[in-house]
C-alpha positions, 0 to 999 in steps of 0.5 A: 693242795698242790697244782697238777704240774708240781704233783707230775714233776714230784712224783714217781708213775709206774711205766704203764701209768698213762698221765691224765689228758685233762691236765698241764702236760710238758711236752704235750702229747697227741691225746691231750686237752687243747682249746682256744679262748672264745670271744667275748660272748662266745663258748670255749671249745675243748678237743683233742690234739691229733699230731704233730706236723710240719710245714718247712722247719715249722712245727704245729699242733693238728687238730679240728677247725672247731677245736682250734678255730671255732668254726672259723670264728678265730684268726690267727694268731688266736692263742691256743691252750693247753690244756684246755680253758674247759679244763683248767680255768687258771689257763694264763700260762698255758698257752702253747701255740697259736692259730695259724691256719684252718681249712673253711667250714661251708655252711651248706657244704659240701665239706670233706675236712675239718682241720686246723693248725697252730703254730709251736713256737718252742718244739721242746714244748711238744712230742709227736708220741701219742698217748700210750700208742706213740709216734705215728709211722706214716699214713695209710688209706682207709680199708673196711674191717681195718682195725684202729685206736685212739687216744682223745682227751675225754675217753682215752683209749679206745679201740674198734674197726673201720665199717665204712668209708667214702660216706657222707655224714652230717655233722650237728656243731654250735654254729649249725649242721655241716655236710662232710662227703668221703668220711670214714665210719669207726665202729666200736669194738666194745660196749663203750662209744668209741669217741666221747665229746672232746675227743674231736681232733684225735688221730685215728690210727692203724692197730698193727702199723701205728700209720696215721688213717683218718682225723676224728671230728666227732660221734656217729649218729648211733651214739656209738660210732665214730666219724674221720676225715680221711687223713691224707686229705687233712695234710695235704688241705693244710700243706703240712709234711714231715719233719726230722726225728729228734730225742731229748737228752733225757731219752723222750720222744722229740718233736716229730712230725708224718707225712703223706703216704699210702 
């Protein structure tokens, strides 16, 4: 049987087809599976990557602390894999970054993020299109009745409206129950959940504008909805910014990163 990355490279998709996030994926793509290798006695982790962003002429892998960092577990440079050890047990040549830094869980809380980085070595590895959405065109604060999309590693596509914000959620992890404050609150617009387990980390997104609005760190207590750090609070926690659009040769997106604006 031939291995995922042999059946992409060999095979002709139609325009619209959408590649499977569970797999190898070069350049990676916001949507796709990330995860870390857990310690020895630990539990690997499978989510999402969210961005791609920039610190000086670095760029990095945005996602949640307990998708990249196991609930401040790790240290950098822990490497980080893709796609995810959940998702593919012959993970040896598929790391594609490393652990460089995370905002803190507080066991107690208050909380108001929960966000990691890891560091790309190689840009050319990356593109800051996310699956079936595309680039990110900047930030915007949160507003009820805001309609949105993702696209996570376990249930795709998927779309809805912000219901709230400005809430506090408590949030039921491995290690223990986190308090987040100032959270915001995604409703679905159909019949299915708008996130799934492994969709943590996935930008959630504004419908008519493609601006960034909130980071996913997982699921409602109604099964249903979907609860986001606000993403401007994420970018500025991790000092991370913009960075300059490029394109390959081959016509593909290129390593790209958002800022911070309203």
């Amino acid at each position: 049987m031939l291995k995922s990355r042999e059946v992409r490279r060999g095979t002709l998709r139609a325009a619209n087809t959408v590649p499977d996030p569970k797999v190898e994926m070069r350049p990676a793509r916001p949507g796709c599976s990330v995860g870390f290798l857990p310690p020895a006695g630990g539990f690997p982790e499978v989510g999402t990557f969210g961005a791609l962003v920039r610190r000086g002429n670095a760029f990095f892998i945005l996602s949640n602390n307990h998708v990249l960092a196991d609930e401040n577990n790790l240290r950098p440079p822990a490497p980080i894999f893709q796609p995810s050890i959940l998702d593919d047990r012959d993970f040896g040549n598929h790391q594609i970054a490393s652990l460089f830094s995370f905002a803190t869980l507080l066991r107690g809380g208050p909380n108001r993020v929960d966000c990691a980085i890891a560091h790309v070595p190689n840009p050319n590895l990356v593109s800051n299109s996310i699956l079936r959405i595309g680039p990110p065109s900047g930030t915007v604060a949160p507003s009820v009745d805001m309609p949105v999309h993702k696209f996570g590693r376990s249930s795709g596509y998927t779309v809805g409206s912000i219901s709230t914000f400005g809430v506090n959620a408590r949030m039921e992890y491995d290690t223990d129950i986190f308090l987040f404050i100032n959270q915001i609150i995604i409703r679905s617009a159909t019949s299915a959940p708008f996130p799934e387990k492994g969709d943590s980390g996935a930008l959630v997104v504004e419908r008519a504008t493609r601006r960034a609005v909130g980071l996913l760190i997982g699921r409602g207590s109604d099964g249903m909805s979907g609860v986001a750090n606000p993403i401007n609070e994420v970018l500025q926690s991790l000092r991370v910014n913009s960075g300059l659009s490029r394109q390959r040769r081959d016509g593909t997106p290129g390593p790209r990163a958002f800022s911070p604006h309203s």
